[in-house]
C-alpha positions in Angstrom: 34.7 -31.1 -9.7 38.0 -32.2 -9.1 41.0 -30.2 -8.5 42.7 -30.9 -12.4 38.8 -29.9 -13.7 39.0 -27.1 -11.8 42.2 -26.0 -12.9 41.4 -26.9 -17.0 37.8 -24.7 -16.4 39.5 -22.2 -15.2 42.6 -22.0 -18.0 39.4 -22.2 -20.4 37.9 -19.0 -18.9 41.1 -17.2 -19.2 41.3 -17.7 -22.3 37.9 -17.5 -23.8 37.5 -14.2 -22.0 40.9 -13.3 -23.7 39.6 -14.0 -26.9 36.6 -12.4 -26.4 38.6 -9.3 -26.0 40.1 -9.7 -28.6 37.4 -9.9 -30.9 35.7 -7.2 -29.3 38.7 -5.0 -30.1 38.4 -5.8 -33.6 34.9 -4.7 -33.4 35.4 -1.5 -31.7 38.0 -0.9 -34.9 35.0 -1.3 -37.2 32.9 0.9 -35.5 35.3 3.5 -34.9 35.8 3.5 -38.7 32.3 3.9 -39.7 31.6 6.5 -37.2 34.3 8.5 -38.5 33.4 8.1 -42.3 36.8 6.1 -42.4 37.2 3.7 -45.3 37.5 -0.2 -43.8 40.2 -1.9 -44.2 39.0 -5.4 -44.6 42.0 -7.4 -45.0 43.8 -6.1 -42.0 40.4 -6.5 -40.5 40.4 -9.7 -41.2 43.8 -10.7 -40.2 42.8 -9.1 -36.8 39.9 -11.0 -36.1 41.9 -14.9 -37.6 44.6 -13.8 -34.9 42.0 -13.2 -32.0 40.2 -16.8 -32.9 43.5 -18.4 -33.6 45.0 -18.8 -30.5 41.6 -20.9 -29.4 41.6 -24.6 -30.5 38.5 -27.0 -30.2 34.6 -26.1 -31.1 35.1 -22.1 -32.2 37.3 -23.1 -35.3 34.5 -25.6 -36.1 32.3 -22.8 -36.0 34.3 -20.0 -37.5 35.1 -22.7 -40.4 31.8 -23.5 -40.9 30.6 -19.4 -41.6 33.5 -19.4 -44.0 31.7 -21.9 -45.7 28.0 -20.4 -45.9 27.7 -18.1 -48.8 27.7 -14.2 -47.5 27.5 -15.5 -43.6 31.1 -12.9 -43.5 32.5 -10.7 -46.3 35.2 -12.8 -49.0 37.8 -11.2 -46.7 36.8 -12.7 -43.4 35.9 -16.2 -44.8 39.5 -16.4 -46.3 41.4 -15.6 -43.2 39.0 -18.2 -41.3 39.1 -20.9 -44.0 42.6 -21.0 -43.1 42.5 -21.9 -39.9 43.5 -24.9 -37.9 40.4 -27.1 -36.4 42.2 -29.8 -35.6 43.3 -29.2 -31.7 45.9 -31.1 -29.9 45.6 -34.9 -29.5 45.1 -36.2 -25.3 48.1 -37.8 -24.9 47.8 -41.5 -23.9 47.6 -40.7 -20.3 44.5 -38.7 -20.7 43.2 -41.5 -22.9 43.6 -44.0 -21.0 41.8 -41.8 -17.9 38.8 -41.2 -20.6 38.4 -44.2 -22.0 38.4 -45.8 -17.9 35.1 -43.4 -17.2 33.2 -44.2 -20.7 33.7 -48.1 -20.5 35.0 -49.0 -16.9 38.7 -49.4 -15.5 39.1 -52.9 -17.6 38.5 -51.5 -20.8 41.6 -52.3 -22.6 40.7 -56.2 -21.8 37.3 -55.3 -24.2 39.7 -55.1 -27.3 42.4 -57.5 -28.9 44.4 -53.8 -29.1 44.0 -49.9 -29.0 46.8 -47.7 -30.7 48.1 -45.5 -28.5 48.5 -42.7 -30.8 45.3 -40.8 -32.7 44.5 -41.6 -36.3 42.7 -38.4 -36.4 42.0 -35.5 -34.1 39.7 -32.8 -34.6 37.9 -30.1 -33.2 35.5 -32.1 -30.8 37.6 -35.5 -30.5 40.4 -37.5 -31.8 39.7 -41.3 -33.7 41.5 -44.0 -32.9 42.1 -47.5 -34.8 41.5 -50.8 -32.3 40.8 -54.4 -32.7 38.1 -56.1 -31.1 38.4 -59.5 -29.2 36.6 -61.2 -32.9 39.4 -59.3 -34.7 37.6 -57.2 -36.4 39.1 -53.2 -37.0 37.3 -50.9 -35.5 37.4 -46.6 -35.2 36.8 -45.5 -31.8 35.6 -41.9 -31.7 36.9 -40.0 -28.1 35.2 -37.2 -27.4 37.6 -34.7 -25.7 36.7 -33.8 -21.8 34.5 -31.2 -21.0 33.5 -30.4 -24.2 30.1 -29.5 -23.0 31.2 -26.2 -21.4 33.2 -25.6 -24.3 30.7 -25.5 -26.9 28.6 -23.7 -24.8 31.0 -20.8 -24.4 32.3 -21.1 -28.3 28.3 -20.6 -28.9 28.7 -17.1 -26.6 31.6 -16.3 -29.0 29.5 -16.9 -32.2 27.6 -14.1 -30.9 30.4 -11.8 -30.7 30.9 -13.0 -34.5 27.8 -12.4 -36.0 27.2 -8.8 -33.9 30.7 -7.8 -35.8 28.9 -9.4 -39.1 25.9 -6.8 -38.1 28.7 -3.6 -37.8 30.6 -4.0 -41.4 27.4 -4.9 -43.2 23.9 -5.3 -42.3 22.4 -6.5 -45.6 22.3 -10.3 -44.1 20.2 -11.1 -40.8 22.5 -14.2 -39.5 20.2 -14.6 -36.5 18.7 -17.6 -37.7 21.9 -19.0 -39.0 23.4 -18.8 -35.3 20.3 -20.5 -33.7 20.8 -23.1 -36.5 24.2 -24.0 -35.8 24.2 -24.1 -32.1 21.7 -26.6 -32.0 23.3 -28.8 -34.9 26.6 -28.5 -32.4 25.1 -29.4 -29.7 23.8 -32.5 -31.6 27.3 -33.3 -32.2 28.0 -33.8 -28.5 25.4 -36.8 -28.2 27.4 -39.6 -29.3 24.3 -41.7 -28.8 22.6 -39.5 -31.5 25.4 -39.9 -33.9 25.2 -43.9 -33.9 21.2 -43.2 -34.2 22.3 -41.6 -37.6 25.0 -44.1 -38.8 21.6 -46.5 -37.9 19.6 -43.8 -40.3 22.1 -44.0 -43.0 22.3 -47.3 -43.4 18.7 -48.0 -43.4 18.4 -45.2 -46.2 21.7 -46.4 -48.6 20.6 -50.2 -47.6 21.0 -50.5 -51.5 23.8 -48.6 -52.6 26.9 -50.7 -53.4 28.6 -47.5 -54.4 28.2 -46.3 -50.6 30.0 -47.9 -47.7 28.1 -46.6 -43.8 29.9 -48.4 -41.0 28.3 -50.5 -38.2 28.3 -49.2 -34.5 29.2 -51.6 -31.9 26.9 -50.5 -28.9 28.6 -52.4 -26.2 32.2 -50.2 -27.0 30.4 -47.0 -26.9 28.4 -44.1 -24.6 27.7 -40.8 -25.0 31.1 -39.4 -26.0 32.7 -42.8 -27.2 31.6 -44.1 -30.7 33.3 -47.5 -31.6 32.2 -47.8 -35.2 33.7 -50.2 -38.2 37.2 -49.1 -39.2 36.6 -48.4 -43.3 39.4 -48.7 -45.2 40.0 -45.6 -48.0 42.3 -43.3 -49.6 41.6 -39.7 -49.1 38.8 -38.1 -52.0 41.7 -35.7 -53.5 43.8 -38.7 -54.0 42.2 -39.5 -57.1 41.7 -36.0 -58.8 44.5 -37.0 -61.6 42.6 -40.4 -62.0 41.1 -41.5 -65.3 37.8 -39.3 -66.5 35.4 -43.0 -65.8 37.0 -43.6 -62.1 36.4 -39.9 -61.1 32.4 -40.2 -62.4 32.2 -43.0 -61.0 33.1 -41.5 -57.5 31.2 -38.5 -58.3 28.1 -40.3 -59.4 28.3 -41.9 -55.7 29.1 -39.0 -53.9 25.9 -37.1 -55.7 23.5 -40.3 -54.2 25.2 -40.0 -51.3 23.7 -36.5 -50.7 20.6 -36.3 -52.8 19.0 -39.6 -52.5 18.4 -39.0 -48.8 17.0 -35.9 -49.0 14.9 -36.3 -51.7 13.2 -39.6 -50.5 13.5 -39.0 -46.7 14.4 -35.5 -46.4 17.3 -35.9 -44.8 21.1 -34.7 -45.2 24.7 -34.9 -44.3 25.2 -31.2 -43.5 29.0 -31.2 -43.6 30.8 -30.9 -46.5 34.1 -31.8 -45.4 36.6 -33.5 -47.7 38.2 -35.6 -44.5 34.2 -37.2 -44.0 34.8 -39.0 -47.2 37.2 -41.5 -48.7 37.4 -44.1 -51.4 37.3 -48.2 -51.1 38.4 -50.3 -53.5 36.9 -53.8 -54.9 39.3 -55.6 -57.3 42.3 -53.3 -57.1 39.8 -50.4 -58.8 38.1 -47.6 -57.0 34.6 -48.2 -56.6 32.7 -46.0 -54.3 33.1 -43.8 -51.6 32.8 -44.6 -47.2 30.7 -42.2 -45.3 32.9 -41.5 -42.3 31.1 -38.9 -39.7 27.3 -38.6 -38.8 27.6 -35.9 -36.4 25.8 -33.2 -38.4 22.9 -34.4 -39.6 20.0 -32.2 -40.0 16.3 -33.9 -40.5 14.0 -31.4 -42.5 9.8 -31.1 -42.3 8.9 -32.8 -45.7 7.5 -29.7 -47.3 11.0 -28.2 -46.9 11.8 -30.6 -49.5 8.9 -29.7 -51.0 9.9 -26.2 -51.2 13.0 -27.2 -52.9 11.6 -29.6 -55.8 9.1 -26.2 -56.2 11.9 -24.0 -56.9 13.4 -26.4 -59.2 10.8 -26.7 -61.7 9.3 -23.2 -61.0 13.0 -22.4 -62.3 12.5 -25.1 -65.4 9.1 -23.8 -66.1 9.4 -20.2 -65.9 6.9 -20.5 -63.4 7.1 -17.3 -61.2 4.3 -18.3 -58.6 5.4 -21.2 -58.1 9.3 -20.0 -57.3 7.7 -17.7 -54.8 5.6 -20.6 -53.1 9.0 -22.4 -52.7 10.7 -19.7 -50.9 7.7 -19.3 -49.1 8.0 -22.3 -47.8 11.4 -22.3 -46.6 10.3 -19.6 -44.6 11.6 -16.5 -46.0 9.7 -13.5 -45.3 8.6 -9.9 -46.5 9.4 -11.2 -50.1 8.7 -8.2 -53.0 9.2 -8.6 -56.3 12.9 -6.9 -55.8 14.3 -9.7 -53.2 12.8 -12.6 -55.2 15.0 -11.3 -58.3 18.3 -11.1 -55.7 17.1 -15.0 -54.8 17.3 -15.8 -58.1 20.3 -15.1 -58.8 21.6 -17.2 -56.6 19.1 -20.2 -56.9 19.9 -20.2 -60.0 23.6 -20.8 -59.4 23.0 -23.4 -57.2 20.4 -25.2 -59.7 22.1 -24.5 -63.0 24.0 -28.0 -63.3 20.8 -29.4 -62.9 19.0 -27.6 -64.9 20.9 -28.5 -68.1 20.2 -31.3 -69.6 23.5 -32.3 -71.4 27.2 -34.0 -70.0 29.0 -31.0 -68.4 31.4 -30.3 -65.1 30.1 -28.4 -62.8 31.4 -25.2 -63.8 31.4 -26.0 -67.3 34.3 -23.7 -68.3 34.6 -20.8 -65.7 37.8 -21.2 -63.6 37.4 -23.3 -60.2 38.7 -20.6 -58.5 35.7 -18.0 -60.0 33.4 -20.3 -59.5 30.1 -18.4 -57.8 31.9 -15.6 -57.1 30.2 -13.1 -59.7 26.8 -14.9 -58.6 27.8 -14.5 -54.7 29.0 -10.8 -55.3 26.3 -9.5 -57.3 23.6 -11.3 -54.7 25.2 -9.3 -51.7 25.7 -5.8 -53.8 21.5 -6.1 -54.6 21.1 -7.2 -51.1 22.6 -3.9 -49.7 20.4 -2.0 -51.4 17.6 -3.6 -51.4 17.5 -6.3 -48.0 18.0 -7.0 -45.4 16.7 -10.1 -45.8 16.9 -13.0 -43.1 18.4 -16.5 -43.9 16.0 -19.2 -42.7 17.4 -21.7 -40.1 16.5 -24.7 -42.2 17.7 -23.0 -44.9 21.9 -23.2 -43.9 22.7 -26.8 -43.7 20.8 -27.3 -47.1 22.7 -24.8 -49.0 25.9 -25.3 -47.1 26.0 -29.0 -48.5 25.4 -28.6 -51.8 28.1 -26.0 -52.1 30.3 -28.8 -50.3 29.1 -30.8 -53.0 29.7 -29.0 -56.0 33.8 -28.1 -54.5 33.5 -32.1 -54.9 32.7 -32.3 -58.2 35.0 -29.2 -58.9 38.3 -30.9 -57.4 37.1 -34.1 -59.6 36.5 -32.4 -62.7 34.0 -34.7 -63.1 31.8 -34.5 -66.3 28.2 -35.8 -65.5 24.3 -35.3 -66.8 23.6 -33.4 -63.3 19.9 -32.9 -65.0 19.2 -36.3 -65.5 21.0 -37.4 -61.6 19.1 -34.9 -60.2 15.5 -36.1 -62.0 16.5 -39.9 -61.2 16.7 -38.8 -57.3 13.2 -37.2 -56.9 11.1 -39.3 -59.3 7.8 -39.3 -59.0 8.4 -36.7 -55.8 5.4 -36.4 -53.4 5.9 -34.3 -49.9 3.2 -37.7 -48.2 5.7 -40.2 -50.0 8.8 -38.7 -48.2 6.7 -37.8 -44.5 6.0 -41.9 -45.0 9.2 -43.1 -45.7 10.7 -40.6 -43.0 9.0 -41.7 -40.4 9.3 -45.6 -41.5 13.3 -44.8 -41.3 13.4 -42.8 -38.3 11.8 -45.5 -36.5 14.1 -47.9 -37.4 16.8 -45.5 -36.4 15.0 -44.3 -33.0 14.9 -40.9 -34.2 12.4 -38.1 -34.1 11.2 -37.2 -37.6 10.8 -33.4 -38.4 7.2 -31.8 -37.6 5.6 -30.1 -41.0 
């Protein structure tokens, strides 16, 4: 380790112990509170522990962002403080990109492109993207992953335990132990750059036919471990075109619902982050047409009788068919289910489903206020759980429900007005669990990929 590593591992100690300290006094405040019979006092609770993780850029915001984004994972007040912050840490200046970019592709590398920008077109919590031109002229993205992330992932994972123990203090009514081991291993994923170009080679094998879906091309002799060199996709940002005409924003809705559930009903596979910056819009004739897949590094490959489990619950819920909702939950792996618990599931499957479910052109929330949206459903869920849980969140179970809330806030900041019912029975068709473990395994061995056991 050289002297400048030494010196960055050791300013990352510092302050990861610092903010482990800082959580931990937030933590101590809680438990004070309910050993004392003192009322909590979640918002200044909350502000507490945004201020502790604040100060700490790079893979913990991706993390804390991420739980504000699973339904229950922290109480309303916690997810809005995190929600809020920054993932996006400082850019490497050119110096340190030029340093980087010398050990991932050798000390000539800048005579392997026509140009590189100097400056960042994006920078986030793992790496910063920048726009180049190859030596055929052709734009390209090249995805840097910042130095020693490695180390820093491994002690943000350390810190998501302090998280979810402080979860466990204000309210034990859900077990997150699960949802941790679930989300370490997808971030670690996100460190193999090599993995990520296996799932760009996934995606395109899977949305092959899709005009309405743009997947870029890697370039495999620009890129290693922790550099991606990927097609540069031209696009406007998703929320750009929230005031557009009622026809554009289906249209980009319509796209944006293959995207996500043509994949994982046919080869049980999804994008398992919902963020707004992974998408944007191309254009063909001046119009906007579809919609350019733009990050593959959370991508979560389910057994096929996961999917199983959720085509189950889907026309267990259409059928009134009670067994058959139980065998789907069953099969996601939740356990100890009574009669009690499979009511609190309900609720919120049933949230989750209802577009679906309805056979008729409707928005998503079909009349309840964007900004209500799954709230009554999400508070009435954790109320019954408290009584009558805990229950524990299966692992394969996050991602899944993660990304179709990501979905729906899609459709919400779109307003778009669509059959969901008949989309949804388009993308499973004539659904079999040995139909999806075949074409699974056909596309994963195209892609180099392991498929899921089960």
């Amino acid at each position: 380790m050289t002297d400048r590593e030494k010196n960055r591992f050791t300013a990352r100690a510092k302050r990861y112990a610092r903010v482990g300290v800082n959580v931990g006094g937030v933590a101590a405040r809680i438990a004070t509170s309910r050993t004392l019979g003192r009322k909590q006092d979640r918002p200044a609770n909350a502000l507490a522990l945004a201020a502790a993780l604040g100060g700490l850029k790079g893979p913990i915001m991706k993390v804390a962002q991420l739980l504000a984004t699973i339904p229950d994972a922290l109480p309303p007040e916690y997810a809005g403080e995190l929600i809020k912050l920054q993932s996006q840490a400082p850019p490497m200046g050119w110096a340190f990109v030029r340093r980087r970019m010398s050990a991932e592709l050798g000390a000539d590398w800048q005579t392997k492109f026509q140009s590189f920008e100097h400056q960042p077109a994006a920078a986030a919590s793992l790496g910063q993207v920048h726009r180049a031109v190859a030596l055929g002229g052709s734009d390209l993205a090249c995805k840097l992953q910042y130095p020693d992330m490695q180390s820093a992932v491994e002690a943000d994972l350390n810190q998501l335990q302090l998280l979810f123990a402080l979860r466990k203090r204000f309210d034990p009514a859900i077990d997150t132990s699960e949802i941790g081991q679930e989300i370490a291993a997808r971030l670690r994923e996100e460190l193999d750059y090599h993995r990520e170009a296996k799932h760009i080679a996934l995606y395109r094998h899977m949305l092959k036919d899709e005009k309405s879906i743009r997947i870029p091309k890697v370039w495999p002799d620009l890129s290693t471990g922790r550099l991606l060199t990927m097609d540069w996709l031209d696009g406007r940002k998703l929320l750009s075109h929230k005031d557009d005409p009622l026809a554009v924003r289906n249209r980009l809705a319509t796209a944006m619902f293959t995207a996500w559930w043509l994949p994982f009903s046919r080869f049980g596979v999804i994008h398992g982050d919902p963020h707004l910056g992974n998408y944007s819009v191309f254009d063909e004739s001046k119009k906007p047409t579809g919609i350019n897949l733009l990050d593959y590094g959370c991508i979560r490959i389910f057994p096929p009788k996961f999917v199983g489990g959720v085509v189950d619950l889907y026309h267990g819920l259409d059928e009134g068919d009670g067994a058959r909702v139980v065998h789907a939950y069953e099969t996601w792996g939740f356990k100890r289910l009574n009669k009690d618990l499979i009511e609190v599931l309900n609720i919120w499957a049933r949230f989750i489903y209802g577009p679906l479910l309805d056979d008729r052109v409707r928005t998503i929330a079909d009349g309840v206020k964007p900004s209500e949206y799954g709230r009554r459903e999400a508070f009435r869920v954790h109320q019954a759980l408290k009584a009558k849980g805990p229950v524990t969140v299966p692992r394969e179970f996050v991602f899944m429900d993660r990304a179709a809330i990501g979905l729906g806030a899609v459709f919400l900041h779109l307003a778009a007005e669509l059959n969901f019912y008949r989309l949804f029975n388009e993308a499973i068709g004539d659904f079999a669990v040995t139909k999806v473990a075949a074409r699974q395994q056909a596309a994963v061995e195209v892609a180099g990929l392991p498929s899921a056991a089960g």
